[in-house]
C-alpha positions as CSV (number, residue, x, y, z in Angstrom):
1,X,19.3,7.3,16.0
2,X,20.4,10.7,14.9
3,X,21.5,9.5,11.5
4,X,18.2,6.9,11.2
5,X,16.0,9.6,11.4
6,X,17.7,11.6,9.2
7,X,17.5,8.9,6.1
8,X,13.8,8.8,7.0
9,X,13.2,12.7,6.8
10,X,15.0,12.8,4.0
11,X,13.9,10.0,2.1
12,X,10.1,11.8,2.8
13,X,11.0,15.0,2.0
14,X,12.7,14.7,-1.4
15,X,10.2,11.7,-2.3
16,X,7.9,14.3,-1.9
17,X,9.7,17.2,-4.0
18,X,10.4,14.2,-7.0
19,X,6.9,12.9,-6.7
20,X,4.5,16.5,-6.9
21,X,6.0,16.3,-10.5
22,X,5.3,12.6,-11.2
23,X,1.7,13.4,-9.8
24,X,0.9,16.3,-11.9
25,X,2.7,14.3,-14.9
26,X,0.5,11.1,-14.5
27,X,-2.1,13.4,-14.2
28,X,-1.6,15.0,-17.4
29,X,-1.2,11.9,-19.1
30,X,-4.8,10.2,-17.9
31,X,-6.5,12.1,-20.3
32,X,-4.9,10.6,-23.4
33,X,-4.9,7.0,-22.5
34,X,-7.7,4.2,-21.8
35,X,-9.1,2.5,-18.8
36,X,-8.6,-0.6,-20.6
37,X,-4.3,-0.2,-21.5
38,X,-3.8,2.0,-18.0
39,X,-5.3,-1.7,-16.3
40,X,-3.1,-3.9,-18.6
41,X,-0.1,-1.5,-17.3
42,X,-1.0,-0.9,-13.6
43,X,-2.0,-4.2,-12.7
44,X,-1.1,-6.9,-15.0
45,X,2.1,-6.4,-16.6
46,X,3.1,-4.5,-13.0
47,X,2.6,-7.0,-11.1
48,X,4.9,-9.6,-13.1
49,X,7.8,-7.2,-12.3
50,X,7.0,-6.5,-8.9
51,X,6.8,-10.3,-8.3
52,X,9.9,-11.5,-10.1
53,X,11.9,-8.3,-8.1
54,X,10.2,-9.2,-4.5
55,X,11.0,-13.2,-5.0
56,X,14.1,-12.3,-6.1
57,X,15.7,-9.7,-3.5
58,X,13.1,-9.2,-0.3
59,X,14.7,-12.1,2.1
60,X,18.2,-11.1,0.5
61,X,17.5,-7.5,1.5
62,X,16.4,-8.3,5.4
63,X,18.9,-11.1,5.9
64,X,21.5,-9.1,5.0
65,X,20.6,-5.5,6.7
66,X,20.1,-7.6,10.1
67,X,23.2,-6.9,12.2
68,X,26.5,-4.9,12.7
69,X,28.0,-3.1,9.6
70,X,31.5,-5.0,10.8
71,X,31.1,-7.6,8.7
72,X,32.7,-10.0,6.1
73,X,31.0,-8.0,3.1
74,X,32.6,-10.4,0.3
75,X,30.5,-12.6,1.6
76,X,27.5,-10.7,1.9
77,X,28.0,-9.1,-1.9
78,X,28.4,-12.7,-2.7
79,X,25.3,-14.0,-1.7
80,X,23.3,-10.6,-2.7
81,X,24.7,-11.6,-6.4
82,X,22.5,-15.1,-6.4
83,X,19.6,-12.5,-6.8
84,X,20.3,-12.0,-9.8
85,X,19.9,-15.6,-11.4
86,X,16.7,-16.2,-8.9
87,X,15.7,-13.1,-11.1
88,X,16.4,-14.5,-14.1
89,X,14.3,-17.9,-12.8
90,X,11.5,-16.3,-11.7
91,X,11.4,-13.7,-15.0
92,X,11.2,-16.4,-17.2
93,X,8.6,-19.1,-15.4
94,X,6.3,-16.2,-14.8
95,X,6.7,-14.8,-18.1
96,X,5.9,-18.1,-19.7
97,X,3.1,-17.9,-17.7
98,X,1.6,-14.7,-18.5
99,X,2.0,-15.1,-22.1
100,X,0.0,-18.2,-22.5
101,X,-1.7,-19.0,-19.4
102,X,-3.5,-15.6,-18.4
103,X,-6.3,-13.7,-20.5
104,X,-4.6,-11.6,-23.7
105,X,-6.3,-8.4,-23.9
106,X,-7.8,-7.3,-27.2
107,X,-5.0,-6.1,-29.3
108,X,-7.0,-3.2,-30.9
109,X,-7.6,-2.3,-27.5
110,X,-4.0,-3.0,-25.6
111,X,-1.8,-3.7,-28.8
112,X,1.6,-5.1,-28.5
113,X,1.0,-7.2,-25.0
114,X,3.9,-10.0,-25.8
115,X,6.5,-6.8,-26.1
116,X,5.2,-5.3,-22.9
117,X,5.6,-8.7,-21.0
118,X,9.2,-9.9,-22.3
119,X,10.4,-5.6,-21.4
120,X,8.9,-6.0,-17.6
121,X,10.0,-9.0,-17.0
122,X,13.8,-7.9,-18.2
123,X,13.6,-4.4,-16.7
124,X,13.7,-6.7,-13.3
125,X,16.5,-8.3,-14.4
126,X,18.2,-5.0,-14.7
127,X,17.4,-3.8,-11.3
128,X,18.4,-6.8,-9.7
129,X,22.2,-6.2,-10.8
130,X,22.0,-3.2,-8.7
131,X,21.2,-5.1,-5.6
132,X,25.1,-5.1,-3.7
133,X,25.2,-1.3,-3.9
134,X,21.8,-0.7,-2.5
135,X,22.2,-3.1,0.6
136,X,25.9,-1.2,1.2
137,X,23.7,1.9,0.8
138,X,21.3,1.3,3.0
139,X,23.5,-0.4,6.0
140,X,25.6,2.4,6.0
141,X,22.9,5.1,6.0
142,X,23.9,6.9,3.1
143,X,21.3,9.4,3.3
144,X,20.5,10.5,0.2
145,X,21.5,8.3,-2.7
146,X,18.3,5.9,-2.2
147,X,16.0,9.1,-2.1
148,X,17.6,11.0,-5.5
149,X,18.5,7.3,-7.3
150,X,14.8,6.5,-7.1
151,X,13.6,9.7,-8.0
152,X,15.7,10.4,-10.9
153,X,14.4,7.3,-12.5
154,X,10.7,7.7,-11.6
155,X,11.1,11.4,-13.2
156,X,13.0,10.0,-16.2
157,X,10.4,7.5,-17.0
158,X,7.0,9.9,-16.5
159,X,8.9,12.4,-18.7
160,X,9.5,9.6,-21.6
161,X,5.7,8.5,-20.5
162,X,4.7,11.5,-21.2
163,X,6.4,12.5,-24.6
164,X,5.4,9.1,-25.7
165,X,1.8,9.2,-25.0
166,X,1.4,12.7,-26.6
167,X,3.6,12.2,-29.8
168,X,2.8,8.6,-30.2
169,X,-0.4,7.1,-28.9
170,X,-0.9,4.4,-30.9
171,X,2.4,2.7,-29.7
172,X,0.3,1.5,-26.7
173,X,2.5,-0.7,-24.7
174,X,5.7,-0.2,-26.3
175,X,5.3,3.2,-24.2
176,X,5.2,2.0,-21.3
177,X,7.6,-1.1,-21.9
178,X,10.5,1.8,-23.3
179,X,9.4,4.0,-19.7
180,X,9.7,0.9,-17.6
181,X,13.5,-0.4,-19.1
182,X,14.9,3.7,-19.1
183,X,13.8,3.5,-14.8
184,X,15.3,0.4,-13.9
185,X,18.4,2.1,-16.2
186,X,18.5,5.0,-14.2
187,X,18.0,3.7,-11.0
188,X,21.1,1.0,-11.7
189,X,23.3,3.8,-13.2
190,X,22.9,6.3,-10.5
191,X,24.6,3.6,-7.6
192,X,27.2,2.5,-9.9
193,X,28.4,6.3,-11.0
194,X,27.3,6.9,-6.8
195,X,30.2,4.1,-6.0
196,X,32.3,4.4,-8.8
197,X,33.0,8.3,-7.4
198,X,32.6,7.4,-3.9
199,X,35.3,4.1,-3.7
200,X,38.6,5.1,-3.4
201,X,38.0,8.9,-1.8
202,X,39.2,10.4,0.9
203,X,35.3,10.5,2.6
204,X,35.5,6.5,1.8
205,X,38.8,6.5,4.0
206,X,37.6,9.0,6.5
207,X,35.1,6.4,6.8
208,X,37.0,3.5,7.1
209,X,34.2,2.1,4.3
210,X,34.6,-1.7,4.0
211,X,35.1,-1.8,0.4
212,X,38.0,0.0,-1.7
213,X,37.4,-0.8,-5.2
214,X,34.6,-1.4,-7.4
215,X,36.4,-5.0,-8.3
216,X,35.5,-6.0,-4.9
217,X,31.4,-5.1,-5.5
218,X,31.5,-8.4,-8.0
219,X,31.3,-11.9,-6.8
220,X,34.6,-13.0,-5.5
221,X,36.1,-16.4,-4.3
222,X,38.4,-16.0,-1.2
223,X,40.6,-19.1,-0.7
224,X,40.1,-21.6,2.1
225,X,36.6,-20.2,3.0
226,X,32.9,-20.7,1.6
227,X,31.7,-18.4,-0.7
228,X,28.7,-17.0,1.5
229,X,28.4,-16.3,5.2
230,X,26.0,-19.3,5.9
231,X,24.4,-18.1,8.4
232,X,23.2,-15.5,6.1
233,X,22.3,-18.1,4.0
234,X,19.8,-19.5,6.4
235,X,18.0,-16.6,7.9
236,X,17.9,-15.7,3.9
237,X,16.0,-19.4,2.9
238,X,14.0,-18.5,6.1
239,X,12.9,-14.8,4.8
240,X,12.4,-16.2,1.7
241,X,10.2,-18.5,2.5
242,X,8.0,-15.6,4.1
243,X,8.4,-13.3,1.6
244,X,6.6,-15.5,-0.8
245,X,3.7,-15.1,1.1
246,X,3.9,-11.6,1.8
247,X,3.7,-11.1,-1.4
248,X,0.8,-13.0,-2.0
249,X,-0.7,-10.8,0.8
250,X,0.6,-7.3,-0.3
251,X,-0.3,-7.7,-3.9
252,X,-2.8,-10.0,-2.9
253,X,-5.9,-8.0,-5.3
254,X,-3.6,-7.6,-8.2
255,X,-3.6,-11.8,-8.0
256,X,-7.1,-12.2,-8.1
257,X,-7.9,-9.8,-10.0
258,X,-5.0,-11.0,-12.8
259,X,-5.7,-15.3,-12.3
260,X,-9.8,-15.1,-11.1
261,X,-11.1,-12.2,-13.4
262,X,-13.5,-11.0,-11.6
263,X,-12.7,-7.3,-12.8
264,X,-12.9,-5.9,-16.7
265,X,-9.2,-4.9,-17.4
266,X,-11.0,-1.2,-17.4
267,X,-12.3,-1.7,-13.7
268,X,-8.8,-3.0,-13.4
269,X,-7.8,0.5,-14.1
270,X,-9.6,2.7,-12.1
271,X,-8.9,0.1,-8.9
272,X,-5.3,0.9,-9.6
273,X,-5.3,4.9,-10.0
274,X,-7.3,4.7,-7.1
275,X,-5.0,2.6,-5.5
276,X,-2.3,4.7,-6.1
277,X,-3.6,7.8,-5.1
278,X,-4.6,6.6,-1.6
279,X,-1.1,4.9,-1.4
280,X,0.9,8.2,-1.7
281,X,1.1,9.0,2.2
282,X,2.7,5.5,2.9
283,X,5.1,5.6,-0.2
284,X,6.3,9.3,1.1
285,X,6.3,8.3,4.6
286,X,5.4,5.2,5.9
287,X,7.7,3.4,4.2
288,X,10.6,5.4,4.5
289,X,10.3,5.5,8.2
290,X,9.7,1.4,8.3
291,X,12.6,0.6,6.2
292,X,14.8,3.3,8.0
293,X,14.0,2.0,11.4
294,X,14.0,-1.5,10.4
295,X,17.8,-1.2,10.3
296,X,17.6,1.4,13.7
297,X,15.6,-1.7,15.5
298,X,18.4,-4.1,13.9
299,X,21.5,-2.5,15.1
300,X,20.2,-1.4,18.3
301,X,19.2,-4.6,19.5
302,X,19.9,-7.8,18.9
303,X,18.0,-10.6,17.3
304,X,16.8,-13.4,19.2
305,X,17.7,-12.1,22.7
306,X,15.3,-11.4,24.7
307,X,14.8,-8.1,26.8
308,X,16.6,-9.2,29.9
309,X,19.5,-10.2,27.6
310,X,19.7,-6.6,26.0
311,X,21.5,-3.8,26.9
312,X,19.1,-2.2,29.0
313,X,20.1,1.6,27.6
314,X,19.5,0.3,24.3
315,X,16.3,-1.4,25.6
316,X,14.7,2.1,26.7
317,X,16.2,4.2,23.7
318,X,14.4,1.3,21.3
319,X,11.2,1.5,23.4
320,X,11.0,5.2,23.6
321,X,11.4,5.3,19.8
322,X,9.2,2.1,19.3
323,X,6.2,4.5,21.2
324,X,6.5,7.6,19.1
325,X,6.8,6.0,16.3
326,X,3.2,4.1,16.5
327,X,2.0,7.5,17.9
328,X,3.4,9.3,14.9
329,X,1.7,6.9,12.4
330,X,-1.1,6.6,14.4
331,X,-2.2,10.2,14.4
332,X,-1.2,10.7,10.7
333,X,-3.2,7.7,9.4
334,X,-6.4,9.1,11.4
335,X,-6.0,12.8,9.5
336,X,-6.1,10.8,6.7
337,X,-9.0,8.8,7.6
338,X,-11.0,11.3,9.0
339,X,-10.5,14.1,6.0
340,X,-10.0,11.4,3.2
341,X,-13.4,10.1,3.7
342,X,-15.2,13.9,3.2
343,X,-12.4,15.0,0.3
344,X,-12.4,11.7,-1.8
345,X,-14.9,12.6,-4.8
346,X,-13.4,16.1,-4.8
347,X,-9.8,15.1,-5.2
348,X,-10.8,12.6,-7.7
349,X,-12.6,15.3,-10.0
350,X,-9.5,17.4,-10.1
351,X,-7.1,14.8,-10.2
352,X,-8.7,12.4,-13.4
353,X,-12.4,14.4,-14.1
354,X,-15.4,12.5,-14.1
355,X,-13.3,9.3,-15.4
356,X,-12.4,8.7,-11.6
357,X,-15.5,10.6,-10.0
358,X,-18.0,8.9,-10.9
359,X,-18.9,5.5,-10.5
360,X,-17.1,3.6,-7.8
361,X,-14.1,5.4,-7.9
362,X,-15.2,8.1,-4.6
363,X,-16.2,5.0,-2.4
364,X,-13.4,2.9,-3.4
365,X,-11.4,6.2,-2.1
366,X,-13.0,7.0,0.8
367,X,-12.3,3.0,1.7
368,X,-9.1,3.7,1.6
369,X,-8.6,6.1,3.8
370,X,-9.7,3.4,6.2
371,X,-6.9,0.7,4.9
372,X,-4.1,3.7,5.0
373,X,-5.0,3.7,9.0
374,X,-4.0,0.1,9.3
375,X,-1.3,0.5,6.3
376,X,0.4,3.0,8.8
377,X,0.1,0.6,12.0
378,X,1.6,-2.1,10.4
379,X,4.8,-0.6,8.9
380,X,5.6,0.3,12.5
381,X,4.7,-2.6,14.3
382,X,5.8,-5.0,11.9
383,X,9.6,-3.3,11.1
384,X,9.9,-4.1,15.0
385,X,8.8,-7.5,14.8
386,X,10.9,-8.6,11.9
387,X,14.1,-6.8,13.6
388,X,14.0,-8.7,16.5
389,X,12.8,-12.4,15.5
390,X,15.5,-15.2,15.3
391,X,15.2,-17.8,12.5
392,X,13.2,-19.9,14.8
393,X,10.4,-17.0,15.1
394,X,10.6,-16.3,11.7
395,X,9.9,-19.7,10.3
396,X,7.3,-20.2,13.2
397,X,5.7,-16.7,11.4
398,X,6.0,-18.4,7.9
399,X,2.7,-21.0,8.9
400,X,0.4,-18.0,10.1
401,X,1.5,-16.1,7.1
402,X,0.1,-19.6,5.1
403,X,-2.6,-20.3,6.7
404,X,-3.5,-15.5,6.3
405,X,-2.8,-15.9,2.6
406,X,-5.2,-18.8,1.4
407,X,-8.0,-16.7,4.0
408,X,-7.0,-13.2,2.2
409,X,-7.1,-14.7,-1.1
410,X,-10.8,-16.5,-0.3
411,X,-12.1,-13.5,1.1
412,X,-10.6,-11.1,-1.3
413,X,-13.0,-13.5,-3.8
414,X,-16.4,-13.5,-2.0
415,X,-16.3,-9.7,-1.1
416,X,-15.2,-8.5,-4.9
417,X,-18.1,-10.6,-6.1
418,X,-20.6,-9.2,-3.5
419,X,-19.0,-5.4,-3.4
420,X,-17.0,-5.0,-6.7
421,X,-13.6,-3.4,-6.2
422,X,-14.5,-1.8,-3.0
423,X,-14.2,-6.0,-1.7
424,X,-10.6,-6.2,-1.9
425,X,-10.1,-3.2,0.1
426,X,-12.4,-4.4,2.6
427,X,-10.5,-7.7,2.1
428,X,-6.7,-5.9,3.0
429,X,-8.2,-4.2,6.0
430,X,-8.6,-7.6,7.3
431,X,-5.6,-8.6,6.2
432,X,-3.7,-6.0,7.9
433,X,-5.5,-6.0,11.0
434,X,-4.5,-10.0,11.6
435,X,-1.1,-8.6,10.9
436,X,-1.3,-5.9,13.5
437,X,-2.5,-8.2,16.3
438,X,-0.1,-10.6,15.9
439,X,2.8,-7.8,15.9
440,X,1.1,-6.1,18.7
441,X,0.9,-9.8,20.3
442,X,5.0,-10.5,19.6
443,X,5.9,-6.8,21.0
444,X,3.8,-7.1,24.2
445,X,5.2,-10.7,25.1
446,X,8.4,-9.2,24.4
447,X,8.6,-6.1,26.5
448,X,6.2,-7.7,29.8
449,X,9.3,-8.4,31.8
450,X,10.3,-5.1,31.8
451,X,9.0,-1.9,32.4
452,X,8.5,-0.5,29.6
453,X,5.7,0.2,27.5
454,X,5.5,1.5,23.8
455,X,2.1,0.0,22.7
456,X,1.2,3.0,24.9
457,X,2.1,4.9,21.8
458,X,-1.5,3.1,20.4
459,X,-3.6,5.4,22.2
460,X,-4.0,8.7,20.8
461,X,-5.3,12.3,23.7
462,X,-9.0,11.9,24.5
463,X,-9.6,15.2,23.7
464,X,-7.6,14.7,20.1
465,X,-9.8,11.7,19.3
466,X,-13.3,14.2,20.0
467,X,-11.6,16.9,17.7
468,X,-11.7,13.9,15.0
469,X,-14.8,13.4,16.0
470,X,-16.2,16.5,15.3
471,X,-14.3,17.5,12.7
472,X,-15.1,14.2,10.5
473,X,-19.2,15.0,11.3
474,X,-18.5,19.1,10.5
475,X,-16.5,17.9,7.0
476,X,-19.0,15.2,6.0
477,X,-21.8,17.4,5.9
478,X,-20.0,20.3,4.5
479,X,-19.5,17.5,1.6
480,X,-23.3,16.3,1.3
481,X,-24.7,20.8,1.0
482,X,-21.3,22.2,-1.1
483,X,-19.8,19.3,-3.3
484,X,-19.3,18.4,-5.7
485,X,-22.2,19.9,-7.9
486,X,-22.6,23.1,-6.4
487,X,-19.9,24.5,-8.6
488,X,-16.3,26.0,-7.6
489,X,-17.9,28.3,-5.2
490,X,-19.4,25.4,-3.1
491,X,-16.2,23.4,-3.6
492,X,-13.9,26.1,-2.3
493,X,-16.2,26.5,1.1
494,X,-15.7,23.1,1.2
495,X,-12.0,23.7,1.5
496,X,-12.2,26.4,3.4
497,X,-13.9,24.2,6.1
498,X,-11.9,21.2,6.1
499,X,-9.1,23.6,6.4
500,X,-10.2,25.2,9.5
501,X,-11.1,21.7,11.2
502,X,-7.3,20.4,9.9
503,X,-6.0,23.7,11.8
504,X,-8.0,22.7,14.7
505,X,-6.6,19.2,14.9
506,X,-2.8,19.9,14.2
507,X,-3.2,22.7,17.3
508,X,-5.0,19.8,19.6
509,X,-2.3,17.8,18.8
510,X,0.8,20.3,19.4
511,X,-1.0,21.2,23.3
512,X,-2.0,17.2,23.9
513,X,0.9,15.5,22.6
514,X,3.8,17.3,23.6
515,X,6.1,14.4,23.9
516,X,6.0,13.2,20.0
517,X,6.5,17.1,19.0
518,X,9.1,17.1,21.0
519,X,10.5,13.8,19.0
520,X,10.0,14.6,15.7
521,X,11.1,18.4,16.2
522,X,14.2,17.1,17.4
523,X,15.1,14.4,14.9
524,X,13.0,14.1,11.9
525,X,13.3,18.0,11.5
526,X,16.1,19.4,13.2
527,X,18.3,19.0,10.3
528,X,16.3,21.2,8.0
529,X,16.0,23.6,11.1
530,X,19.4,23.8,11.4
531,X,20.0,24.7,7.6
532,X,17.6,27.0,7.4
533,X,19.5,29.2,10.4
């Protein structure tokens, strides 16, 4: 648990150190570049990399994390290799695809679009070479290479970005396609030099790590036995036929809005800086607690028992972790909600000027505030799920994910062209609240037949929730008399008073819920508490 915690704390905090200078860079960078090319980027030409890399890797990645670390890992590193022809498959189809079947943008407008499609689609290609040294990274909870890998690149590419964009606007998408092939570069390079240092040292041996050269991170044929663990195989082909359609229902916008166009490539653009900002809390935190105690849940119990079956120490520390957890997101995703929706326009003026504050880029903010509630409830909820379900459950999970896709995708149509961009926000929030209830469903079935109870963790102090209360009705008129035309004397009262209703709530919440400070004192923090004594 110790050691869990500690990837996700770190993995926060330095995602956060490494991403303050990513957001001032994007920042600075918004004023030089159009709605129109920051669309094309953001949305269409992201989306065909994120789709080949997530077809490619996803049910590679949880197949292969599920279990004990005692394993045959030439086998493993075997099979984590076939990602990288998938990649190659997928890059190719879907690059065929985006070159002459979707809408080319105006070339005066977005010039070299055919450059910027064959780059994205390689710079996948790239990443997925990396994928055996990220999977042995992550199943042995090296702490801090995932966390500076990732950030070096993302730093590397907004510092190219920005050079780029200033020197040489009228590259257009050659910018971006250069940034895009220098991060996937970066973030391949820094796990190679990582385990070319790392094999072969006396930490490696003090560790009894399973691998002792680099030779054996390649494919390799070992006589008289199959060339992947088969049973691996399986629960992979079973991932993998979810992760297709999680896809489909995390990117699910980006699809309609790329094959439907029911947005401008320029609404396309403000949807996604939008998108972004109100995405940062779950990329510094959510997600590096889900994928941290994905492999906590994975190790600590084992899939397809049930609770009876389990050892029953391991049963209450996964339960008592399992409730603090979804009362740690819980509470965080409600700040959010609650101060997001009176601080939305504000943050949007400073952040990209009237480009972003006016129109519908305030609502489309304020909405998702809502969504990051329901973002937050699902990491947790669903990194249990997936942890504990046998192949059965998980291909049993693959028809409700069919049947959640072709409703998310219908409904993502009919609210867009009834509310405009604000519709496929309103669209995920259903999305992830089917998703919640049946996680909620799967952890209540499971724990019923014994005594404990971490969907507890769901309901948040009474008095906490009137705090919210209050504080959301003292901040939302404090927006309506002081911002955001009243000038930087108004706006500063207005910070001044959603400070003092913040202070208010974190106090509530360190006299009501002594419990979780007591949880995340001890293990998300006590690390940099010790250091700093």
């Amino acid at each position: 648990l110790n050691q869990t915690t500690r990837l996700a704390s770190s993995s926060a905090l330095l995602q956060v150190l490494f991403r303050v200078v990513t957001f001032g860079l994007n920042a600075f960078t918004l004023r030089y570049l159009s709605r129109e090319l920051i669309g094309v980027v953001n949305v269409r030409l992201t989306l065909l990399y994120s789709t080949v890399v997530f077809l490619a890797r996803e049910a590679f990645r949880r197949a292969c994390l599920s279990g004990s670390t005692k394993r045959n890992w030439t086998k493993t590193i075997n099979l984590l290799w076939l990602t990288v022809p998938l990649g190659v498959f997928w890059s190719i189809c879907l690059g065929l695809v985006w070159l002459h079947l979707l809408e080319v943008p105006d070339p005066s407008v977005v010039p070299h679009y055919q450059a910027g499609v064959v780059a994205f689609g390689l710079s996948a290609i790239i990443e997925l070479l990396g994928e055996p040294f990220w999977v042995l990274a992550q199943a042995h909870l090296f702490v801090r290479l995932k966390v500076i890998a990732e950030s070096l690149s993302v730093v590397s590419k907004c510092i190219l970005t920005v050079i780029l964009v200033v020197l040489y606007p009228q590259w257009g998408l050659y910018i971006f396609s250069l940034a895009q092939l220098l991060y996937v570069s970066v973030l391949v390079m820094c796990y190679v030099i990582y385990f070319v240092m790392f094999l072969g040292s006396p930490e490696a041996t003090k560790k009894s790590f399973p691998v002792a050269r680099m030779k054996a991170l390649l494919p390799n044929w070992v006589e008289d036995e199959t060339f992947v663990n088969w049973k691996e195989a399986r629960l992979t082909w079973s991932f993998f036929k979810q992760s297709f359609l999680k896809q489909i229902l995390t990117e699910g916008e980006r699809y309609v809005m790329t094959f439907l166009n029911v947005l401008n490539f320029g609404d396309q653009g403000v949807y996604d800086i939008v998108n972004n900002l109100g995405s940062l809390v779950a990329r510094f935190i959510f997600l590096p607690i889900e994928e941290s105690f994905y492999v906590f849940f994975a190790k600590v119990l084992e899939r397809g028992k049930n609770v009876k079956d389990q050892k029953q120490d391991d049963v209450a520390m996964a339960a008592n972790v399992l409730e603090l957890l979804l009362k740690l997101v819980l509470l965080i995703g409600l700040t959010i909600t609650v101060f997001g929706y009176a601080y939305s326009q504000l943050a949007l003026d400073i952040y990209g000027g009237s480009m972003l504050s006016s129109g519908t880029g305030p609502d489309l903010l304020r909405c998702y505030s809502l969504y990051v509630l329901f973002l937050a409830i699902n990491g947790v909820t669903e990194c249990f799920t997936f942890a504990l379900m046998c192949k059965e459950e998980v291909d049993r999970y693959n028809f409700v994910m069919l049947a959640l896709s072709f409703t998310f995708l219908c409904i993502s149509y009919f609210l867009t062209h009834w509310h405009g961009s604000i519709g496929f926000i309103l669209a995920n929030c259903f999305n992830m609240g089917i998703r919640i209830a049946h996680s909620i469903h799967y952890i209540y079935d499971y724990f019923k037949e014994s005594t404990y109870r971490p969907l507890t963790g769901l309901l948040p102090s009474p008095f906490l929730v009137l705090i919210y209360i209050i504080s959301g009705v003292i901040t939302g008129f404090s927006e309506v008399f002081l911002c955001c035309d009243k000038g930087w004397m108004g706006r500063l009262i207005h910070i001044s008073m959603g400070a003092l209703c913040f202070a208010a709530t974190i106090i509530t919440m360190f006299c009501t819920e002594t419990k979780l400070i007591h949880f995340v004192r001890s293990q998300f923090l006590s690390r940099y508490m010790k250091k700093g004594t």
